[in-house]
C-alpha positions as CSV (number, residue, x, y, z in Angstrom):
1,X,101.4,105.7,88.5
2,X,98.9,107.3,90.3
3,X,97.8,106.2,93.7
4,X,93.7,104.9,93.9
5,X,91.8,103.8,97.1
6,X,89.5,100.6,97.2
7,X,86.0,101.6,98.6
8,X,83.5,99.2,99.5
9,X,80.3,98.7,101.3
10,X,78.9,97.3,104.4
11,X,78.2,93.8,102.6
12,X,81.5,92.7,102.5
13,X,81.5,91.4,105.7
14,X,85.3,92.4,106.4
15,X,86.6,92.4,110.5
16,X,88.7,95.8,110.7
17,X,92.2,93.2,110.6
18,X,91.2,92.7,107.1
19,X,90.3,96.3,106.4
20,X,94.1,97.4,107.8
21,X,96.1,94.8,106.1
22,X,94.3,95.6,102.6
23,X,93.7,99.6,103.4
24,X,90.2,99.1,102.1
25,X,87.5,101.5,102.9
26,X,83.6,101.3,103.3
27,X,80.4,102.9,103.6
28,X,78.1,101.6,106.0
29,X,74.5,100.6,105.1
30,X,72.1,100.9,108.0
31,X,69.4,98.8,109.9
32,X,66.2,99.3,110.8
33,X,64.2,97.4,113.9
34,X,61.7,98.6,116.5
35,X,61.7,102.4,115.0
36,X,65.3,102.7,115.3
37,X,67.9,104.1,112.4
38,X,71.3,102.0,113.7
39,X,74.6,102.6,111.2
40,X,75.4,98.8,109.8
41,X,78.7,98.7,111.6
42,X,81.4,96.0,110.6
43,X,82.8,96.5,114.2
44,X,79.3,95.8,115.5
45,X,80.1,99.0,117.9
46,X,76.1,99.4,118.2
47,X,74.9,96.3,118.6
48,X,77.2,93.1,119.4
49,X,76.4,90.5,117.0
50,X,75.0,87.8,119.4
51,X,72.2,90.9,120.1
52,X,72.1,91.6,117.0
53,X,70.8,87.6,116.0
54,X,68.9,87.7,119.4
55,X,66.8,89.7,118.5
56,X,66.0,87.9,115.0
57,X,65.9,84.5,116.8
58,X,63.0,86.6,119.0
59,X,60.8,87.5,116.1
60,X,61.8,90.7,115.3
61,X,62.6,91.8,111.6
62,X,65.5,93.5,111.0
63,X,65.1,95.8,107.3
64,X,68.2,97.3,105.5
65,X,68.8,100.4,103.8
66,X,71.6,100.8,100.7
67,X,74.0,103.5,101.1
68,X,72.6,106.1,99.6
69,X,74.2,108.8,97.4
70,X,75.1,111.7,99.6
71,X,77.3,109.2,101.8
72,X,78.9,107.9,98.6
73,X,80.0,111.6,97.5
74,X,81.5,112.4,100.3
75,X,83.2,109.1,100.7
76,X,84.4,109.7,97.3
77,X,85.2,113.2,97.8
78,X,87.4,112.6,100.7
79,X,89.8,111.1,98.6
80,X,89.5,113.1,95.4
81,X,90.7,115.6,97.1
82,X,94.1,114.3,98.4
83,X,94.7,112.8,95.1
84,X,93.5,109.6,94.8
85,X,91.4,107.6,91.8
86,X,88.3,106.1,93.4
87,X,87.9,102.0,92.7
88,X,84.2,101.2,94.3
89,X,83.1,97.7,94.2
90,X,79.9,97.6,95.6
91,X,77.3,94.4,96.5
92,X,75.2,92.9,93.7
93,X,72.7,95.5,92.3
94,X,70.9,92.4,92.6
95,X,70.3,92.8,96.5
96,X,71.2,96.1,97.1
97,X,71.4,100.3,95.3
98,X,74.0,100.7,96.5
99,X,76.4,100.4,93.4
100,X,73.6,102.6,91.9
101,X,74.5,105.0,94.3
102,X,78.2,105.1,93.8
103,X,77.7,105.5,90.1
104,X,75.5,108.8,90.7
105,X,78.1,109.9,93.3
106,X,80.6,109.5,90.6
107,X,78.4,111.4,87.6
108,X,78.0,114.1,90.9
109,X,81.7,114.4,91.2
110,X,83.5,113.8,87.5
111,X,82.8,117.1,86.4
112,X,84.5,118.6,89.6
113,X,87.7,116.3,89.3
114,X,87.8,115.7,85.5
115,X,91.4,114.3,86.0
116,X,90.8,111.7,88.5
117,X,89.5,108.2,87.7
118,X,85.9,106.7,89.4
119,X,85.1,103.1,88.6
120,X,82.3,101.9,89.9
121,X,81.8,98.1,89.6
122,X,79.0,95.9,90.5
123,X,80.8,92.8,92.1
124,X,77.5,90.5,91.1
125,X,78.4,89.4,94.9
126,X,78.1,89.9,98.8
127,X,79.3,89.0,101.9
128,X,83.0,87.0,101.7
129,X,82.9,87.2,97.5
130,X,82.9,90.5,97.7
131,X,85.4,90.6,100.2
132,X,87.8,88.6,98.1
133,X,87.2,90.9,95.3
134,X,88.1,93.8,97.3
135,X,91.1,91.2,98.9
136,X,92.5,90.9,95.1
137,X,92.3,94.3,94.0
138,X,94.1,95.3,96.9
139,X,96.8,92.7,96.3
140,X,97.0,94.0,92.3
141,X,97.5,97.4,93.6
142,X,100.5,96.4,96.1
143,X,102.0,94.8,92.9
144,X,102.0,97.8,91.1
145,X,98.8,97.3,88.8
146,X,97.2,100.7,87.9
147,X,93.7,101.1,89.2
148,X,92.6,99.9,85.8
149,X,93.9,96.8,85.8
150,X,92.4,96.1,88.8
151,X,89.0,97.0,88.2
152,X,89.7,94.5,84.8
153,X,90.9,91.9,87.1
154,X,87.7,92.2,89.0
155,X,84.7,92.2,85.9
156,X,86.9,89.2,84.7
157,X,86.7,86.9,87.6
158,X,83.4,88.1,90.2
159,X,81.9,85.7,88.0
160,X,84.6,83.0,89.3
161,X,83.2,83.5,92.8
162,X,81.5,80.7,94.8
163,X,79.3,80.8,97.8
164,X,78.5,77.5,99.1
165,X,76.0,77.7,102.7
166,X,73.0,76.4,104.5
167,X,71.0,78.4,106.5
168,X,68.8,77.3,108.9
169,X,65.7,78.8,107.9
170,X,64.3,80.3,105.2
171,X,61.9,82.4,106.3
172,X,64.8,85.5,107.0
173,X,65.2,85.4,103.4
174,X,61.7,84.7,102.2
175,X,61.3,88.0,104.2
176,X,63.8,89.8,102.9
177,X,62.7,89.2,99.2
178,X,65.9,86.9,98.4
179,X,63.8,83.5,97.7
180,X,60.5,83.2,96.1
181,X,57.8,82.5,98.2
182,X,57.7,78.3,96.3
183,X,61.5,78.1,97.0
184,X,60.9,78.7,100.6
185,X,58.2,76.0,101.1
186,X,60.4,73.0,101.2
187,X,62.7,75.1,104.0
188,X,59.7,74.9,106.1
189,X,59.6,71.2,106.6
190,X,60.6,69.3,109.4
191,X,64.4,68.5,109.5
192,X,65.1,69.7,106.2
193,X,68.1,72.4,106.0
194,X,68.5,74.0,102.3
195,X,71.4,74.2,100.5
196,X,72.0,77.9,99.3
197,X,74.4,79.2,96.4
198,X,74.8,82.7,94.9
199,X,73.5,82.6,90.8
200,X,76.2,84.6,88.2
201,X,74.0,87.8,89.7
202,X,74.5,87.4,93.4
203,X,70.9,86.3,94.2
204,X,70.7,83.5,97.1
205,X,68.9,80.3,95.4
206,X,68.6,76.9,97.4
207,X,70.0,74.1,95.3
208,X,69.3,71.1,97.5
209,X,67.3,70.0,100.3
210,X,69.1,68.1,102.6
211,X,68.3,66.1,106.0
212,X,69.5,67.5,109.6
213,X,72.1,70.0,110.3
214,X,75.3,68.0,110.2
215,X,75.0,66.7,107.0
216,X,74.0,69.7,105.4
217,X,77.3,71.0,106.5
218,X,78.5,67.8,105.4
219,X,77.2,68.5,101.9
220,X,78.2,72.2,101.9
221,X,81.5,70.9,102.4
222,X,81.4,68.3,99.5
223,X,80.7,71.2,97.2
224,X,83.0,73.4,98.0
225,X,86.1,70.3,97.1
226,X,84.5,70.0,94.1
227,X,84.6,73.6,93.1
228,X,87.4,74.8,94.5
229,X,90.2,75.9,92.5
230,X,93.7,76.2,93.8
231,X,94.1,80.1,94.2
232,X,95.9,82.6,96.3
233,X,92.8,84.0,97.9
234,X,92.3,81.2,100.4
235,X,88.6,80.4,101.8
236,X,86.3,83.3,103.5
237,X,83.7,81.6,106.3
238,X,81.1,83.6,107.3
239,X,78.6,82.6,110.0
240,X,75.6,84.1,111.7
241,X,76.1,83.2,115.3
242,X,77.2,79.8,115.5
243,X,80.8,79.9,114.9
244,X,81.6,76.2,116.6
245,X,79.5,75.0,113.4
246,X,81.6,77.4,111.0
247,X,85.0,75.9,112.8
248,X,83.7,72.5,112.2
249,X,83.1,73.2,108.5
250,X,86.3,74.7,107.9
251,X,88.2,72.0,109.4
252,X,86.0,69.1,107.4
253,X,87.1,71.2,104.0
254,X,90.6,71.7,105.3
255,X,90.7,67.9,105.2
256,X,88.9,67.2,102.0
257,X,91.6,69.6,100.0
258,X,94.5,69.7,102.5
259,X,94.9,73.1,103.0
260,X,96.9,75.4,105.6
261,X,95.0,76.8,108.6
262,X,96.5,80.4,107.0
263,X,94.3,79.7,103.8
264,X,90.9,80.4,105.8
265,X,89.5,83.1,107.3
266,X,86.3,83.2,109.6
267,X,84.0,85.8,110.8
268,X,80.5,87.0,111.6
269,X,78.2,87.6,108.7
270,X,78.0,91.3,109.4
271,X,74.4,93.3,110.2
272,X,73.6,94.2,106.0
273,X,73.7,90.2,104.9
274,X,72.7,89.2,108.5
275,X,69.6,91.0,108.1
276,X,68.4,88.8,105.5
277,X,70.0,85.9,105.7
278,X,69.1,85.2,109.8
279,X,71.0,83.2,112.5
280,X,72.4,80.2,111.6
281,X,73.3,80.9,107.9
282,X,77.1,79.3,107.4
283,X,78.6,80.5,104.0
284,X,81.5,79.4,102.5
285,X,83.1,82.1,100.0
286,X,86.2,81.0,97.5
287,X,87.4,81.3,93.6
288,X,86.3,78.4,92.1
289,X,84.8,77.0,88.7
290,X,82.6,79.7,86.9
291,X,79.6,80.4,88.1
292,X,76.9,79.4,85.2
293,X,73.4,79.2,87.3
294,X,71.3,81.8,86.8
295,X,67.6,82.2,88.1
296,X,66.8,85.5,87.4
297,X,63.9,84.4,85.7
298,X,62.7,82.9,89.3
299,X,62.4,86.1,90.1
């Protein structure tokens, strides 16, 4: 069967531990602040991530760019050419080009390498659901699956995903276009933390408004035992600078479902989501029950 490489994007928030034990690749977005081009970097080797929030928490926006296609090509390429099939599973088209991107790269490159396989796949996710994705592809290709079944395994379930996270404002992603201006009102208010959950296309919509900071994680916690699905994916936390909060969380949901601390993984939100989603932002990532709300039309 013939050998095929996993390529990703910047979005799926993976530390380089994950990368190595999976052999996934990625192409880096970029970020944009103060008239400077910085390469979205999942080992933050431009900008360490407490800087990185810093300078959010200061008042500074912080804009995104997708990968574009050139980068994708040659991504692609680099493989093609020792005889690989390309699998790219790329952030929802929802809140990024990227997988729009890939697909170009491929209709670039299919003509040159008419025997090799490119699938391009929009995960309808971001951040740790689209790192589990990539997680369980990986896992299907260490079994033996061809690339295939993989990508099969992956339309199937994205839509199995769950994000369950607060943020604690949501002005970053009024900002960033990922709320409608009404849905951001009640984030405003005084004490009120929202409740945020990814719809079946991998938009951010707040579900609930809920009182103070500790119960919010209180209730982000509550959701996730009642969506959680016994799996062997585990639980992906990812958190924008406050990591004692994300520990907290993991340990209240590691009671509520009785889990092993080898079932959970935490780490920084990297710079693409962090961007938009600001400091604060705790998200809980996991295969679950399906996914069924969708508020396209909201936007």
């Amino acid at each position: 069967m013939k050998k095929f490489v996993i390529i990703t994007d910047t979005s799926c928030d993976m530390q380089k531990e994950l990368r190595e034990k999976y052999d996934i690749e990625y192409v880096a977005m970029r970020y944009i602040y103060n008239n400077r081009d910085i390469e979205a970097n999942l080992d933050w080797i431009h900008l360490p991530p407490k800087d990185f929030y810093d300078i959010m928490r200061g008042g500074t926006r912080i804009r995104t760019a997708a990968v574009n296609t050139q980068a994708y090509v040659e991504a692609f390429e680099e493989y093609l050419k020792q005889g690989y099939d390309v699998l790219s599973i790329s952030t929802a088209v929802a809140l990024s080009t990227s997988v729009n991107s890939a697909k170009a790269a491929k209709e670039e490159l299919q003509p040159k390498y008419p025997d090799s396989k490119i699938i391009c796949i929009d995960s309808c996710n971001a951040c740790g659901g689209l790192g589990i994705l990539c997680m369980k592809a990986s896992k299907l290709r260490a079994e033996g699956k061809s690339i295939e079944e993989a990508a099969a395994w992956v339309e199937e379930n994205k839509k199995y995903i769950n994000q369950e996270g607060t943020v604690e404002k949501l002005i970053w992603l009024k900002q960033a276009g990922r709320v409608s201006a009404a849905s951001a009102f009640f984030g405003d208010l005084l004490a009120v933390k929202p409740l945020i959950c990814s719809d079946i296309h991998g938009y951010n919509v707040p579900v609930e408004k809920v009182k103070g900071r500790k119960r919010s994680l209180a209730r982000v916690a509550e959701r996730v035992a009642e969506n959680y699905l016994p799996n062997d994916m585990g639980i992906s936390i990812r958190h924008a600078d406050c990591l004692e909060e994300a520990i907290a969380l993991k340990e209240d949901i590691q009671k509520r479902l009785g889990l092993a601390d080898e079932q959970f993984d935490i780490n920084y939100i990297g710079p693409a989501i962090g961007a938009s989603v600001g400091p604060g932002m705790v998200g809980v990532y996991f295969l679950g029950k399906e996914v069924t709300l969708d508020s396209l039309a909201e936007k």
